[in-house]
VOPAGU-2260 file (C-alpha; in pm, 1 decimal, decimal comma):
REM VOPAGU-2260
SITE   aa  ch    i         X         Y         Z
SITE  UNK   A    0   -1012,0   -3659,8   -1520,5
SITE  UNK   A    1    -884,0   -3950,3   -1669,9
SITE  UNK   A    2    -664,8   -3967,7   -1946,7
SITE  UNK   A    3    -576,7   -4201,6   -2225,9
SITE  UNK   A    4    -248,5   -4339,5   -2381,2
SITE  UNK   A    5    -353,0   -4167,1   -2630,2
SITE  UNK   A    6    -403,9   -3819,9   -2552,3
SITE  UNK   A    7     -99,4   -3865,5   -2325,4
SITE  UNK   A    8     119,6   -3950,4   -2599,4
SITE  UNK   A    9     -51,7   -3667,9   -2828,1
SITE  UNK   A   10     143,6   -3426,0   -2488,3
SITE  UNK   A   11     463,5   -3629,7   -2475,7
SITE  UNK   A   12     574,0   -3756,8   -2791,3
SITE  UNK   A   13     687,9   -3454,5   -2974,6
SITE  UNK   A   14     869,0   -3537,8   -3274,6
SITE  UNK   A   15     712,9   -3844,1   -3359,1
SITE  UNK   A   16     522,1   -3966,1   -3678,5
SITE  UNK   A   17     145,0   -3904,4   -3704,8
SITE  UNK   A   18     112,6   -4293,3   -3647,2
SITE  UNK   A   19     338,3   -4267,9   -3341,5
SITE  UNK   A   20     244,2   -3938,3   -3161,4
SITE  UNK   A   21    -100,2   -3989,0   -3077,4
SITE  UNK   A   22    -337,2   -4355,8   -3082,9
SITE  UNK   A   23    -263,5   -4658,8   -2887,8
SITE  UNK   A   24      20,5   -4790,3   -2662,1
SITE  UNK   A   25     158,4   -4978,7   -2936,1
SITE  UNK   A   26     138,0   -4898,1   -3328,5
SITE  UNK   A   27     119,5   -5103,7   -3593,0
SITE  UNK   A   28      50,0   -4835,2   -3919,5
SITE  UNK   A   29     304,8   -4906,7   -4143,0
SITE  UNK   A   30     566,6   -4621,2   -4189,8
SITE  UNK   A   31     835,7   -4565,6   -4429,6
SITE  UNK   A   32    1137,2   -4519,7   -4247,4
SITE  UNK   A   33    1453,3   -4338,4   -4379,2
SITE  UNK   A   34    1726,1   -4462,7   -4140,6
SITE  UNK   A   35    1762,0   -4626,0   -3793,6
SITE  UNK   A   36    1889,6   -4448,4   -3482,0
SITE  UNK   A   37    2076,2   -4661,6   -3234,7
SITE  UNK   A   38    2013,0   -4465,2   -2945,2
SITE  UNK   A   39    2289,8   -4532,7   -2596,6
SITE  UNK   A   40    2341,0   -4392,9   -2294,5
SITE  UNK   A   41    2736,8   -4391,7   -2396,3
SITE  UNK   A   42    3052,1   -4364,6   -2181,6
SITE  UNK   A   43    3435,5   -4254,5   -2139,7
SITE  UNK   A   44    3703,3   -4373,7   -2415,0
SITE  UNK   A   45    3944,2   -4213,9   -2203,2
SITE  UNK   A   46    4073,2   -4109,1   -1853,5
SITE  UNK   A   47    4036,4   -3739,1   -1973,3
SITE  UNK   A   48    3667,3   -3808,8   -2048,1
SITE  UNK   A   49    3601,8   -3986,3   -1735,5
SITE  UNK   A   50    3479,6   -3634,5   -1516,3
SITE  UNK   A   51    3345,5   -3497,5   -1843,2
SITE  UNK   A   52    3106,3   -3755,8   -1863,6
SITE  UNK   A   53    3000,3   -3811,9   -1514,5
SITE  UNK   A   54    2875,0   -3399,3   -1583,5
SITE  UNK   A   55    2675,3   -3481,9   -1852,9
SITE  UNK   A   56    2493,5   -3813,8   -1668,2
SITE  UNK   A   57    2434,3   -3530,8   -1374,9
SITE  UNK   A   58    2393,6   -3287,8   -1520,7
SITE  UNK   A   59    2172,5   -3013,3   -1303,5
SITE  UNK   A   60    2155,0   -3205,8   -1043,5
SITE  UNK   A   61    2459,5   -2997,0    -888,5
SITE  UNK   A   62    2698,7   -3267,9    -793,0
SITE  UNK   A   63    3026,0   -3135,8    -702,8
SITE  UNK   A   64    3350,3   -3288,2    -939,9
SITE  UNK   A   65    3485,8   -3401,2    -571,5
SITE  UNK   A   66    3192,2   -3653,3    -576,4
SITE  UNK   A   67    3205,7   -3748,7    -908,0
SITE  UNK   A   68    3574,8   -3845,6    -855,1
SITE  UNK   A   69    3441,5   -4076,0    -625,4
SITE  UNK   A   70    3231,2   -4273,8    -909,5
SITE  UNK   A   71    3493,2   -4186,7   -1146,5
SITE  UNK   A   72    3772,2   -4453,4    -983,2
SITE  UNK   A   73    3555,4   -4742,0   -1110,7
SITE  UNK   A   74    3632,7   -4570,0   -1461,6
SITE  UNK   A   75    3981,9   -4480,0   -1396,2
SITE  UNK   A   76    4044,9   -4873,3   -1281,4
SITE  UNK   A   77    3968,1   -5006,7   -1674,2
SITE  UNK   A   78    4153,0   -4692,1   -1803,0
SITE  UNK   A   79    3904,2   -4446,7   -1811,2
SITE  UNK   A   80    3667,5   -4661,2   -2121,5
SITE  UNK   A   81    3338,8   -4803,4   -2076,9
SITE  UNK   A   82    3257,4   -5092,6   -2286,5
SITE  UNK   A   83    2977,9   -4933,8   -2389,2
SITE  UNK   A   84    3049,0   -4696,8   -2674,0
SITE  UNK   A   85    3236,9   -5064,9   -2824,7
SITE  UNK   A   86    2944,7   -5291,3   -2795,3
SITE  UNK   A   87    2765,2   -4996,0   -2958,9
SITE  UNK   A   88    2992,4   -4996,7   -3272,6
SITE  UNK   A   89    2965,0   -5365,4   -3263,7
SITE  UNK   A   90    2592,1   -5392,1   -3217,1
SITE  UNK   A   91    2555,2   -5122,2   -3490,3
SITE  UNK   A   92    2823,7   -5338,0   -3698,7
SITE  UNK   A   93    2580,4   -5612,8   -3671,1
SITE  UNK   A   94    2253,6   -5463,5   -3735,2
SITE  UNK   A   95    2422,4   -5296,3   -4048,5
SITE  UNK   A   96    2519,4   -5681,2   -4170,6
SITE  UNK   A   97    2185,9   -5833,5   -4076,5
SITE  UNK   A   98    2016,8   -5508,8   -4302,8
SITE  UNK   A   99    2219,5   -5586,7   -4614,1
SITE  UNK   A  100    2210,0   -6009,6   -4563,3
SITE  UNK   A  101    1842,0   -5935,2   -4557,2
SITE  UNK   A  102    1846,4   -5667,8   -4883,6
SITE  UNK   A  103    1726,2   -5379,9   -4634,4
SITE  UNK   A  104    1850,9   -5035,0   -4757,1
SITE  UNK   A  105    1846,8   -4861,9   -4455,8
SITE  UNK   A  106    2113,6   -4712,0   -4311,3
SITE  UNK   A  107    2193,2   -4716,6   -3928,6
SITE  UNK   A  108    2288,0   -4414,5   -3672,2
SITE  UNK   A  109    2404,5   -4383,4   -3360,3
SITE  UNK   A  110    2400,0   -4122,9   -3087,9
SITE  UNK   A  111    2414,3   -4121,8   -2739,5
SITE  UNK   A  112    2260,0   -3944,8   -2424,0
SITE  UNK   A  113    2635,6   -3892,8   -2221,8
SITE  UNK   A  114    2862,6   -3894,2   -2433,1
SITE  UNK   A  115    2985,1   -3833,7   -2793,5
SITE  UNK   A  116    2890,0   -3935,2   -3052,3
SITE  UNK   A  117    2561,4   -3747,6   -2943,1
SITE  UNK   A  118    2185,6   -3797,3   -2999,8
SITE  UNK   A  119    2188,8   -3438,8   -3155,2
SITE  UNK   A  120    2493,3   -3571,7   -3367,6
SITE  UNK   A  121    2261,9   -3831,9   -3527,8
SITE  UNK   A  122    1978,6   -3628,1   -3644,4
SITE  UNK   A  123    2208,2   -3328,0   -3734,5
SITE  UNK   A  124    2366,6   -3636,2   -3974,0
SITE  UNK   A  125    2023,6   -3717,0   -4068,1
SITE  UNK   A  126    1937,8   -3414,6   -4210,7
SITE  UNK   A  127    2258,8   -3355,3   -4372,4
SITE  UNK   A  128    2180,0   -3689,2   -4578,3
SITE  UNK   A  129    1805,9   -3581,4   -4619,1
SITE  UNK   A  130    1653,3   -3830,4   -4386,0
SITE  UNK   A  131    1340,5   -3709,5   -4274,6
SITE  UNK   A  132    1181,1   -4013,2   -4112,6
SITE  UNK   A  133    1419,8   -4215,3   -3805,6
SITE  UNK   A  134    1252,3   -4535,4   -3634,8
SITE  UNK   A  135    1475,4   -4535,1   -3295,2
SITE  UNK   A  136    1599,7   -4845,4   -3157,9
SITE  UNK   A  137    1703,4   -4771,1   -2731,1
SITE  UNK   A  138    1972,5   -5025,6   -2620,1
SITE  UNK   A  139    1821,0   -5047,6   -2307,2
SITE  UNK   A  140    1571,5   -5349,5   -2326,4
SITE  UNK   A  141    1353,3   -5223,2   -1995,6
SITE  UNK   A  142    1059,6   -5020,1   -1921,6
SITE  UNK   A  143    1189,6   -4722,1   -1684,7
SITE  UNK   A  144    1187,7   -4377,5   -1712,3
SITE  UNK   A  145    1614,0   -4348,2   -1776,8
SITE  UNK   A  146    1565,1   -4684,5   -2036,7
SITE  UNK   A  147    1228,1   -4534,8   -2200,1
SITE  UNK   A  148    1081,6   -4180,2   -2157,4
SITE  UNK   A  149    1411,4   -4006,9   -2118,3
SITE  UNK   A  150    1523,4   -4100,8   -2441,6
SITE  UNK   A  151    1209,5   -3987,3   -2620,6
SITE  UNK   A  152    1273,1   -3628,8   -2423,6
SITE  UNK   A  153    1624,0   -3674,4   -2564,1
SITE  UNK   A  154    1499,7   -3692,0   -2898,4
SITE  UNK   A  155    1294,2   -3382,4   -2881,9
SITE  UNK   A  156    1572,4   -3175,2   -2746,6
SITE  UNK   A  157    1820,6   -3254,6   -2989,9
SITE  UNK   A  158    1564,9   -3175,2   -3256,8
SITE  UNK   A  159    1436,4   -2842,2   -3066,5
SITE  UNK   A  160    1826,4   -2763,2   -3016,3
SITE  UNK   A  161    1930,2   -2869,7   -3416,3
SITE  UNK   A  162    1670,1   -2665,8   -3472,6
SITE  UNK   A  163    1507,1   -2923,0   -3711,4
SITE  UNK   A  164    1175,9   -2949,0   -3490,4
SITE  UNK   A  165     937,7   -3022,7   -3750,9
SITE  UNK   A  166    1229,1   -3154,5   -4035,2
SITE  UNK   A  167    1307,4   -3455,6   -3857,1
SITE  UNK   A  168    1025,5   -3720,4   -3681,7
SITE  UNK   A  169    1154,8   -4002,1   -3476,0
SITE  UNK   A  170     965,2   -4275,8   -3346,1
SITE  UNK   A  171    1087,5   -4559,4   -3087,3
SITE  UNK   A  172    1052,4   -4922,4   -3096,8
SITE  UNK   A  173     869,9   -5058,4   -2802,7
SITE  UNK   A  174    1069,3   -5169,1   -2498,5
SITE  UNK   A  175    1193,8   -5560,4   -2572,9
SITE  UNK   A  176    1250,2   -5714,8   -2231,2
SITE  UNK   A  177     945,8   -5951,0   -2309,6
SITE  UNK   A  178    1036,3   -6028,7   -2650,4
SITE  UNK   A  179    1114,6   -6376,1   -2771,9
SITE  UNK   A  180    1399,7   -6258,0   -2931,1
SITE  UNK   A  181    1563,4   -6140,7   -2616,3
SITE  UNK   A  182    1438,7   -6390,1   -2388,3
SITE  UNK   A  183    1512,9   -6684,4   -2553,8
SITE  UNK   A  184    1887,2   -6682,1   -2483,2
SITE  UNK   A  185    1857,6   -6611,6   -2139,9
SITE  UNK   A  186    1609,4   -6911,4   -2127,7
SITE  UNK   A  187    1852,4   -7125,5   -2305,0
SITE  UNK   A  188    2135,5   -7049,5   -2096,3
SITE  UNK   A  189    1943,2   -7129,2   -1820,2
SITE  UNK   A  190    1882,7   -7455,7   -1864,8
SITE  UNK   A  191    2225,0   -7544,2   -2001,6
SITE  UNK   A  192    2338,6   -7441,7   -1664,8
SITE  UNK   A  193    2105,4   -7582,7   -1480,2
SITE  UNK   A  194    2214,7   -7940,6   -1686,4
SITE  UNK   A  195    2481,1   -7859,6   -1571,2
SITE  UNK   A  196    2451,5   -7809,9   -1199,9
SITE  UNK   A  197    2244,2   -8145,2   -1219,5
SITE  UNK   A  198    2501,2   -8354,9   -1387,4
SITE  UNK   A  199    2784,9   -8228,5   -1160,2
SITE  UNK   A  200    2577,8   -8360,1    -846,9
């Protein structure tokens, strides 16, 4: 039996808009968004949330804390923070700005699959400020089931466990590691260093 994007996405995408939950690969039906949800895996902001964390990323895959001490040094050696949950703020900071320089009203969340503040945190904001409609933004720019699918399953459980399955839809831009947008810099750095190389013989 074969089966199409379509009717895959019609199983998997729970959650999502109308536009978004079932059709083709990528959609482009306009949809009135309430609010954007930056969407992280997150990380530590302390040495007490270190072995905390590491539970969460493992979580049921029964990995004693003896182990996860083991991971936990490269933590412990910056003080226990990830960058992460920073660049987040920063990134959100940003988007926020380049909203409001571009007279977008629409206000920006953020939640995280590891650590606080949570996925389930954002939409449980959403509804308290009567957003029914979230277009989710993943910070992870590649296709893979951690950077893509697991963060649409993430959605639907923090819906199914705010119990607002139904209230809430979220849909999720597409991954961006082909995007001009992204690439460009990468491209441009490139060949200033490779000018460089060159020049220095």
């Amino acid at each position: 039996m074969t089966i199409t994007n379509g009717e895959l996405a019609g199983e998997l995408v729970r959650g999502a808009t109308d536009a978004a939950k079932a059709g083709p690969e990528h959609v482009t039906a306009p949809t009135a968004y309430d609010a954007i949800l930056l969407a992280s895996f997150g990380g530590p902001e302390g040495q007490d949330d270190v072995i905390p964390f590491l539970r969460n990323v493992t979580r049921g895959r029964g990995i004693p804390d003896e182990r996860l001490e083991v991971v936990a040094h490269h933590y412990r050696a910056f003080g226990g923070i990830s960058p992460i949950n920073q660049q987040n703020r920063d990134l959100k900071a940003a988007l926020e700005a380049e909203l409001e320089r571009r007279g977008i009203d629409l206000p920006v969340l953020w939640g995280n699959r590891n650590w606080a503040p949570f996925i389930r945190d954002a939409v449980v904001e959403a509804n308290e400020r009567g957003f029914t409609k979230l277009i989710a933004i993943g910070t992870s720019a590649y296709s893979s089931y951690s950077g893509c699918r697991q963060y649409r399953e993430d959605y639907a459980a923090a819906l199914t466990d705010a119990g607002l399955d139904g209230v809430i839809q979220i849909d999720k831009v597409r991954q961006f590691f082909d995007h001009p947008g992204f690439v460009t810099p990468f491209m441009e750095g490139l060949r200033t260093g490779l000018a460089e190389v060159a020049a220095a013989g």
